[in-house]
C-alpha positions in Angstrom: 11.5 2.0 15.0 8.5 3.0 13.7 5.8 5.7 15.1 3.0 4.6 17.1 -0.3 4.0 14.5 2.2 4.3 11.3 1.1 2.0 8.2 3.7 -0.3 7.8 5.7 -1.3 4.4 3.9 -4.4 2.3 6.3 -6.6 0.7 3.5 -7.8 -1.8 6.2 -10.0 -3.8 6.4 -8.6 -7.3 5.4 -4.9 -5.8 7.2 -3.2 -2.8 4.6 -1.2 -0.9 6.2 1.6 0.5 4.3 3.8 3.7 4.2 7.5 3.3 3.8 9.4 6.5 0.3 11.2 4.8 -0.9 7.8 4.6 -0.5 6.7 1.3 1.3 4.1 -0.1 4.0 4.0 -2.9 3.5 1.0 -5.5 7.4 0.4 -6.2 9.4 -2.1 -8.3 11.4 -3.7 -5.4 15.0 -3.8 -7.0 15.2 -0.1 -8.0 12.6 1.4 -5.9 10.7 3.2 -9.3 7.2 3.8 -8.4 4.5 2.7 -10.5 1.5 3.6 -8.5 0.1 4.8 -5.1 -3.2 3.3 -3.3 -4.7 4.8 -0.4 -7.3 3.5 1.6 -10.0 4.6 4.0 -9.4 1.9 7.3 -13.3 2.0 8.5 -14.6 1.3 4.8 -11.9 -0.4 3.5 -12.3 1.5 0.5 -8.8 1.5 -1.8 -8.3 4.1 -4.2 -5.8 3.8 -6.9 -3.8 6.4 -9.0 -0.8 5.3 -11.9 -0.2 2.2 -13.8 -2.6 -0.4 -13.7 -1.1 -3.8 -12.7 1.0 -2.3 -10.0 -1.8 -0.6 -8.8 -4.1 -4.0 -9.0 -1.5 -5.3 -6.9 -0.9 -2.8 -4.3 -4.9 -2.2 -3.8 -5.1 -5.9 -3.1 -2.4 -5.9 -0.9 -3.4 -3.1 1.2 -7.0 -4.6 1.2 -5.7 -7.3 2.8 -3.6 -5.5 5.5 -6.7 -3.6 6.5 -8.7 -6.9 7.2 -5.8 -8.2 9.3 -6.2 -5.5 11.4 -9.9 -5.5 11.9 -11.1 -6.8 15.4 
């Protein structure tokens, strides 16, 4: 079970999106678990930042982008 106010996995299909308790995520292939690039994002901005390779980082900022509107009121 996870902790109360934890940012949850993202399957984002080709990338695995994988929470780190100091609120990053990891951008991981999904099979192996090799990570390709982390995003982080500021939840009252919705800002994404992006460090590591490129397309897997494309991908996880979008995905993360839309997990933070979801969660908007």
């Amino acid at each position: 079970m996870s902790r109360p106010g934890a940012l949850p996995d993202i399957n984002a299909g080709t990338w695995y999106l994988r929470a780190r308790p100091d609120g990053w995520w990891d951008v991981c292939e999904p099979t192996t678990g090799e990570r390709f690039a982390e995003v982080t994002a500021d939840p009252v901005t919705c800002e994404v930042t992006v460090h590591g390779e490129t397309a897997a980082g494309a991908a996880g900022a979008d995905a993360v982008r839309r997990f933070l509107l979801q969660r908007v009121p």
